[in-house]
C-alpha positions in Angstrom: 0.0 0.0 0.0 2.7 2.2 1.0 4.6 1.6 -2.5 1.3 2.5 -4.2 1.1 5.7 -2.8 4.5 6.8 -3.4 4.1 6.4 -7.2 1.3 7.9 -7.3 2.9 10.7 -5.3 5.8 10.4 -7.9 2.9 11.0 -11.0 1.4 13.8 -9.5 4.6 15.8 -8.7 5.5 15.1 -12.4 1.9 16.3 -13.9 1.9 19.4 -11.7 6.0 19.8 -13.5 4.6 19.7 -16.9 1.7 21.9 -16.1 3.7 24.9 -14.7 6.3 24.4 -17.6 3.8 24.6 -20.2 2.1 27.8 -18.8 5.5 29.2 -18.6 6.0 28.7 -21.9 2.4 30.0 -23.2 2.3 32.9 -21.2 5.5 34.6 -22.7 5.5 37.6 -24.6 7.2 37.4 -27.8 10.3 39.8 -28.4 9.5 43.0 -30.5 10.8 43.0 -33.6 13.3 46.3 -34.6 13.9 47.0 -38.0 17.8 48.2 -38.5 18.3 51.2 -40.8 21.4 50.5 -43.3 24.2 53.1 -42.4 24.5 56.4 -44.7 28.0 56.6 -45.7 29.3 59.9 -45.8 31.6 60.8 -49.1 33.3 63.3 -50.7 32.0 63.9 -54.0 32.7 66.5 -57.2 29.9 68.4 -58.9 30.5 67.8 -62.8 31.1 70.7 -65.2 31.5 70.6 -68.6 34.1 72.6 -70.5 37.3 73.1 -72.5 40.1 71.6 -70.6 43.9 71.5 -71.9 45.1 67.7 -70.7 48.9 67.8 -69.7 50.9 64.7 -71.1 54.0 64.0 -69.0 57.6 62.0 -69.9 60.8 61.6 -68.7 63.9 61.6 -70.2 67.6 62.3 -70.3 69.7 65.1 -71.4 71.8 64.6 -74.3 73.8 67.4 -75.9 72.6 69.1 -79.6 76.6 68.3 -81.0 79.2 66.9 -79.2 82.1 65.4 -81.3 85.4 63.3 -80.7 88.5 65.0 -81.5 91.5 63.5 -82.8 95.0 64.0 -85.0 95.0 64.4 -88.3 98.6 64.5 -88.8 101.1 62.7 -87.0 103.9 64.7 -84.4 104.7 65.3 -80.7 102.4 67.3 -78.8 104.5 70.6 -77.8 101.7 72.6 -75.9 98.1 71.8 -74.9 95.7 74.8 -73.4 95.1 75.1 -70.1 91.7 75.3 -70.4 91.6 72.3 -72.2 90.1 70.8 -69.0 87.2 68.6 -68.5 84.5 71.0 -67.6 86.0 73.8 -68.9 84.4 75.7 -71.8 86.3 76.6 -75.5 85.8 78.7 -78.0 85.5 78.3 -81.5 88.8 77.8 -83.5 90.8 77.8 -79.7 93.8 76.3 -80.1 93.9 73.1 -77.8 96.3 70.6 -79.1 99.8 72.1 -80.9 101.9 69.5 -82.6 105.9 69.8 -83.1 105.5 71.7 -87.1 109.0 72.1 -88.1 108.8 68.8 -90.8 105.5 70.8 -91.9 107.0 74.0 -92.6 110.3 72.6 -94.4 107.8 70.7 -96.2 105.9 73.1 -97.1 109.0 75.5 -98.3 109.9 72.8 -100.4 106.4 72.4 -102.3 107.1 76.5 -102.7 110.1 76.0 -104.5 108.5 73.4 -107.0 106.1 75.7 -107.6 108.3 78.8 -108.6 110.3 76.0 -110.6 106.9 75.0 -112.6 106.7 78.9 -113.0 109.7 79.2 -114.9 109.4 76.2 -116.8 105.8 77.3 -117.9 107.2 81.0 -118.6 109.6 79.1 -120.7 107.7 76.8 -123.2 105.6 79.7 -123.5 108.3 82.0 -124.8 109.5 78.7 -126.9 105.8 78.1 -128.0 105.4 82.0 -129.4 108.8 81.9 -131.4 107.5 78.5 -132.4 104.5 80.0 -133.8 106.2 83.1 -136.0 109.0 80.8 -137.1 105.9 79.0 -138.9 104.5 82.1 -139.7 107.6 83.6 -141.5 108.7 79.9 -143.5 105.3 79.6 -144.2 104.3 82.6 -145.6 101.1 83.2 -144.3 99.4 83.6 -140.5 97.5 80.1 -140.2 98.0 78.6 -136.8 101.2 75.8 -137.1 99.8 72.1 -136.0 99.8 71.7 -132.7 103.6 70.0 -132.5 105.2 72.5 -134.5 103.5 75.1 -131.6 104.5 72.9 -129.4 101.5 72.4 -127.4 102.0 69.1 -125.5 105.2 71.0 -123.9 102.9 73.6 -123.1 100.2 71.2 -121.5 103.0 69.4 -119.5 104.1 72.4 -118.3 100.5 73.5 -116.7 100.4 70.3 -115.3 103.4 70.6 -113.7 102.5 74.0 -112.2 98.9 72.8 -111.3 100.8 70.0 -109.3 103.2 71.8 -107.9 100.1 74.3 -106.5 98.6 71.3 -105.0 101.0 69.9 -103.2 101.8 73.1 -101.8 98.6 73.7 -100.8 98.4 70.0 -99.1 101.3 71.0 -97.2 100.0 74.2 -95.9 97.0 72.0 -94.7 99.0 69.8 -93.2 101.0 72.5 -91.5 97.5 73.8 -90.3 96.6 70.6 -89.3 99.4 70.5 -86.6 97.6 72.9 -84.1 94.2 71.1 -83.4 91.1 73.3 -82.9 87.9 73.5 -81.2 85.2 73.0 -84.5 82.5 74.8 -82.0 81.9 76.8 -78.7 82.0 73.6 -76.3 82.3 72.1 -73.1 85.4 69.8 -72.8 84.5 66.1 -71.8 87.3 64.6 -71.6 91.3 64.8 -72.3 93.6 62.2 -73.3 96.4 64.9 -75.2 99.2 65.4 -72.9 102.6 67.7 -73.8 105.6 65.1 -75.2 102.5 62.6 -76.4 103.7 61.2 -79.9 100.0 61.4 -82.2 99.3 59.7 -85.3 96.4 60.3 -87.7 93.3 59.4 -86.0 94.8 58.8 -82.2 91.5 60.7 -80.0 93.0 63.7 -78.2 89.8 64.5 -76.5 85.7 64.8 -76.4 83.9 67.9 -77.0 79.9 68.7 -76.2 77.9 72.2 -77.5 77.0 74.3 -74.8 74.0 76.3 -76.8 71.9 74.0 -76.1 70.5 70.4 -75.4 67.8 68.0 -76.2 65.8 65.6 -74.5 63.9 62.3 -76.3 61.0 61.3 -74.7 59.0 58.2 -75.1 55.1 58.7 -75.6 52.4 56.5 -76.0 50.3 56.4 -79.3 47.4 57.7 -77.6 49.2 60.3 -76.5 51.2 61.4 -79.4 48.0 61.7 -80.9 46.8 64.4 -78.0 49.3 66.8 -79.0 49.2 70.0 -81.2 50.3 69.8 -84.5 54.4 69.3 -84.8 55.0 72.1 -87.0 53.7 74.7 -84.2 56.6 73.5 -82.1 55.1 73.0 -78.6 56.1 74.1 -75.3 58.0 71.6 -73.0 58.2 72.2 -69.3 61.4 70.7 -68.2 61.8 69.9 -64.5 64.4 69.1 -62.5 63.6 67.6 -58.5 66.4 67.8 -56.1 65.6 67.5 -52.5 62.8 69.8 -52.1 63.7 72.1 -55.1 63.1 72.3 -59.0 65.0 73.8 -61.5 62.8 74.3 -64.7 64.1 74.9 -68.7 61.3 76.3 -71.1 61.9 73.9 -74.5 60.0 72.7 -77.6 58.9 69.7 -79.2 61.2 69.8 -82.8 60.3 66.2 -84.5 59.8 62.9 -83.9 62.0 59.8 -84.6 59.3 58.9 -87.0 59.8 55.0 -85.6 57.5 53.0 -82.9 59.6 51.1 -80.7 58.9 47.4 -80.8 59.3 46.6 -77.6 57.5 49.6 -76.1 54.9 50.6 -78.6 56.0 54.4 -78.2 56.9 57.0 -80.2 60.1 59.1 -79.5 59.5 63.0 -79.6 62.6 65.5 -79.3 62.7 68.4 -77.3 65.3 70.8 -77.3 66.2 73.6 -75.4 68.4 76.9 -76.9 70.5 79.1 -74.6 69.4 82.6 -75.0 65.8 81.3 -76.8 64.0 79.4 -74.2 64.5 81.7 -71.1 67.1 80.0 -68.7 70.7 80.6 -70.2 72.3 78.1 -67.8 72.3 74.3 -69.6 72.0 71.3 -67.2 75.0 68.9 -67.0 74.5 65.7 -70.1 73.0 63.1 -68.3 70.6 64.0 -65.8 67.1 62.9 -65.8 64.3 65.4 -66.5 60.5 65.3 -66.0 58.8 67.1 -68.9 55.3 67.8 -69.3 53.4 69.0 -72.3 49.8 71.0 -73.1 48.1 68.8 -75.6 45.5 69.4 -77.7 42.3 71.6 -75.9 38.9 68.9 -75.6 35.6 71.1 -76.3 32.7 70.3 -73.2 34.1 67.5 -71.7 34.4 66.8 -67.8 37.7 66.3 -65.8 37.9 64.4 -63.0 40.3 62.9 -60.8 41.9 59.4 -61.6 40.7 58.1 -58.4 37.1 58.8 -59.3 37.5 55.6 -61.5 36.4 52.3 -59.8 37.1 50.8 -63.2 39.3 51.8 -66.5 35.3 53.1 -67.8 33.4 53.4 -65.2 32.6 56.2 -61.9 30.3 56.0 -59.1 27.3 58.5 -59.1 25.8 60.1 -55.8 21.8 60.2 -56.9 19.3 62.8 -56.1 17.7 59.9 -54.0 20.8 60.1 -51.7 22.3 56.0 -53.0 24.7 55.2 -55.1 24.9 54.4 -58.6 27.5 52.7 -61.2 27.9 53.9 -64.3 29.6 53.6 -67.5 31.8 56.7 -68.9 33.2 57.2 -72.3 37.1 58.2 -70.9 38.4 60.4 -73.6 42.2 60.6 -72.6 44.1 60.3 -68.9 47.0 62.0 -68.0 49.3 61.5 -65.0 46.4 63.2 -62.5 42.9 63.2 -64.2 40.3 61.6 -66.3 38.5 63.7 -69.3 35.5 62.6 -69.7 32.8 62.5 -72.7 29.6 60.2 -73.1 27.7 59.0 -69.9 27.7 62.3 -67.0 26.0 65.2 -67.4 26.6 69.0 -66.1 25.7 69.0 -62.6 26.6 65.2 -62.0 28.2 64.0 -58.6 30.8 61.7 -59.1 32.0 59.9 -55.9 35.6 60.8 -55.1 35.6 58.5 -51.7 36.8 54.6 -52.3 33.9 52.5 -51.1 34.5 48.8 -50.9 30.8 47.5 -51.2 28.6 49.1 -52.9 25.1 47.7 -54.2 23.5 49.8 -56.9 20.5 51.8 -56.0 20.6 50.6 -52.2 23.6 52.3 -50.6 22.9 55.3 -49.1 25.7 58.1 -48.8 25.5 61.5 -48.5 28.1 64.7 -49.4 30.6 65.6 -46.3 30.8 69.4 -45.8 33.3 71.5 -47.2 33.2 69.6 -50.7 35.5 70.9 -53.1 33.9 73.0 -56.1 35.0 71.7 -60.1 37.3 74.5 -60.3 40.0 73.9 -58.0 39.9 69.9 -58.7 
């Protein structure tokens, strides 16, 4: 009996369990729903504005002298005197003296082609006199004043003659050449490279005594893209080039202008070289830079009629921008992009005056659902 009750005990515990769970569970309130807003990014963002803007096309490149030439002996002798300022990094002059070669073999040379000369002169002076008594010993035997045959008149002594003297002339003159030849000259105002001459130096034709480069001016050859050869003006206006030199925190600048082009595409590259060159006393600063160094030049290209600029980084893709709507999301869109420079974008087909093109990078965006909105102090077109 006393087993019976304790199950039944047992039961009734377990019933009145259930029974307090289950209203537990029924009588719950269930949790309010709250509706989360999606978060309005805040961008920066430029207003766009159609007009005529001037794209600047940038290179680089190295100096490289107009003329520079190698200078060397013509004749051969020991060098007697060289010019002091026949220096590397010194400048010369036009028809300087550098290089003077011992000349006394020269000038006895030269004497003795002068006194072949005044021996051809006699000898000519000669078979002429003998030529003329020639002609009126024909005259007289002959009886009449017809011309003798060219023997009797003695015309190949006369022609042998001439071509003696004309010889003799020659090789005089060649041996006043070679007598100028002993002093060695600057061909042009220049800078002195380099020196190899020095005083006691035996030369022969063709040894290199030194290395010249032109001071009045130097050129620069700078590799451009096809698309961007085609941005600039026409060659035969001669373009500015803005030249620009960086060296710790300053810039030294040379006014040039595109001359030609090498008329060849590089292979390898797919660009077209374009020269510029720079003239002392032309292009503003008289002061050349050293051959060598390595300049930054930029270029005004062609002017592009109602077309918008925009910063580079306002691409999320080679052709296409992000729009801030009227609606306060975002938008992708597609953009016709005219030509890029270094900095910005030009822009033709697909954004209209009064546009906003995101300027902020924003990593997710889905079209028509993210909202954004302009952060204050947004910069106006103008000074972008």
């Amino acid at each position: 009996m006393r087993a019976i009750a304790k199950a039944i005990l047992a039961l009734l515990i377990l019933a009145l369990s259930a029974a307090a769970a289950y209203w537990m569970v029924n009588s719950r309130k269930p949790p309010e729903t709250v509706v989360a807003e999606p978060p309005v990014l805040v961008i920066e963002t430029l207003e766009i504005e159609r007009k005529t803007h001037t794209p600047v096309i940038a290179a680089q490149g190295m100096v490289e002298p107009i003329r520079e030439t190698v200078l060397s002996a013509e004749v051969s002798g020991r060098a007697i005197s060289v010019a002091e300022h026949f220096e590397a990094g010194l400048d010369v002059k036009k028809g300087d003296v550098l290089v003077e070669l011992d000349s006394s073999d020269y000038k006895a040379a030269l004497a003795a082609a002068a006194s072949r000369v005044a021996e051809a002169r006699l000898d000519l002076a000669n078979q002429e006199a003998a030529a003329e008594q020639a002609r009126r010993d024909w005259q007289r035997l002959s009886g009449s004043d017809s011309a003798p045959p060219p023997l009797a008149a003695r015309q190949p002594q006369l022609e042998a003659a001439r071509a003696r003297l004309n010889a003799a002339l020659a090789e005089e003159q060649l041996a006043g050449v070679n007598l100028e030849r002993t002093r060695i000259r600057a061909p042009f105002d220049a800078r002195v490279r380099t020196r190899q001459a020095e005083v006691g130096m035996v030369l022969s034709p063709g040894m290199v005594v030194g290395e010249l480069f032109s001071v009045e001016g130097f050129r620069v050859r700078l590799p451009l893209r096809l698309s961007e050869a085609a941005m600039l003006p026409p060659a035969d206006s001669d373009p500015p080039v803005r030249l620009v030199w960086d060296q710790e925190g300053k810039t030294q600048e040379w006014s040039a202008r595109l001359v030609r082009t090498e008329g060849e595409v590089d292979r390898s590259s797919r660009t077209l070289m374009h020269v510029a060159e720079w003239r002392a006393g032309r292009d503003g600063n008289d002061t050349p830079p050293p051959p060598g160094l390595f300049l930054r030049a930029e270029i005004a290209g062609r002017p592009l009629d109602s077309v918008a600029r925009v910063p580079r980084r306002a691409l999320t893709a080679p052709d296409e921008v992000l729009f801030l709507t009227q609606d306060g999301v975002l938008q992708r869109g597609k953009v016709e992009v005219i030509f890029a420079d270094r900095n910005y974008a030009y822009l033709g087909q697909g954004v209209e005056q009064g546009d906003l093109v995101t300027l902020t990078t924003v990593e997710s965006v889905i079209d028509g659902k993210t909202r954004a909105t302009r952060s204050e102090g947004a910069p106006p077109p103008s000074e972008l």
